[in-house]
N, C-alpha and C positions, 0 to 999 in steps of 0.2 A: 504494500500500500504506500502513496504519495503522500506524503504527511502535505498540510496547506501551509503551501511557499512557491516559488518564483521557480520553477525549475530552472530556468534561464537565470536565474539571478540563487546561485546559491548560499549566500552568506544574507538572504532573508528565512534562511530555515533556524527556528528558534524552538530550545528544548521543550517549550511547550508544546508544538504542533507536533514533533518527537514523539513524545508521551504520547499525547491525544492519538495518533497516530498505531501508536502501539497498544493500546487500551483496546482501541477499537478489533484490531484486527489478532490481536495475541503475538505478537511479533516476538521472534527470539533473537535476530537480526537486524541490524542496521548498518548500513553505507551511506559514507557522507562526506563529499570532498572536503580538502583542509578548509577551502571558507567556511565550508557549513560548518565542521566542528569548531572552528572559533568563533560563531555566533552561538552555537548551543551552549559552548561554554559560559558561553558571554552574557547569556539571557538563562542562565539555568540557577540564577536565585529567586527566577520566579514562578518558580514548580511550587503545583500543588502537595499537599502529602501522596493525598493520590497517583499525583502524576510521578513522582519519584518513585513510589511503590511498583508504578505500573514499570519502570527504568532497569529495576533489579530485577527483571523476567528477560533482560535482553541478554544473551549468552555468547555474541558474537557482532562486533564492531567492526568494520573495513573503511579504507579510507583509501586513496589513490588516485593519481595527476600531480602530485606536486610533493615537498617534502614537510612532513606536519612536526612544529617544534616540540621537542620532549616537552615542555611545560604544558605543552595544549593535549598532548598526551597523556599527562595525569593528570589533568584536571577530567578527563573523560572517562578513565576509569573512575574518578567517583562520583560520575555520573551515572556511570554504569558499571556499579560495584562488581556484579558477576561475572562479568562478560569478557573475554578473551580481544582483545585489541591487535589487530594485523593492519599495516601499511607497508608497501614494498618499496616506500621510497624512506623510507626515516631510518 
C-alpha cells in the first residue's frame, strides 16, 4: 500500500501516513528513499500511540538511490524498533 504522499515528491512522506499506512493494511515492510526517511524521521514526534504501536509490526525496512546517513539510520530503527534495516548504498 501507498501511504498518502507525493510519490513524485518523496520527502513529503511523513511517519504519520507511514503508520496510517501500515495500520491499515498490516504491513511488515517498508521502502523509503533517503528523502523519505529523513522526513519520517523528521515528523515522527508526531505519532500517535497508536500509530507507533502500529511501527513495531514493521519487521523489514529498505531504503535505496542514494546513501542514507548512519544518524538517519538510527533514528529509524527507533522508529521501527523490530525491524531489520537494509540499504545497499550506506
Amino acid at each position: 500500500m501507498t501511504p498518502d504522499m507525493s510519490v513524485t515528491k518523496p520527502a513529503t512522506l511523513t511517519a504519520s501516513a507511514v503508520a496510517d499506512a501500515a495500520l491499515v493494511s498490516e504491513a511488515t515492510m517498508f521502502f523509503g528513499s533517503p528523502a523519505a526517511l529523513r522526513n519520517v524521521v523528521a515528523t515522527a514526534g508526531d505519532l500517535s500511540a497508536k500509530q507507533t504501536k502500529a511501527l513495531r509490526h514493521i519487521r523489514l525496512v529498505l531504503s535505496a538511490g542514494a546513501p542514507v546517513h548512519p544518524d538517519i539510520l538510527d533514528s529509524v530503527q527507533s522508529i521501527f524498533p523490530s525491524a531489520e534495516i537494509h540499504t545497499p548504498t550506506a
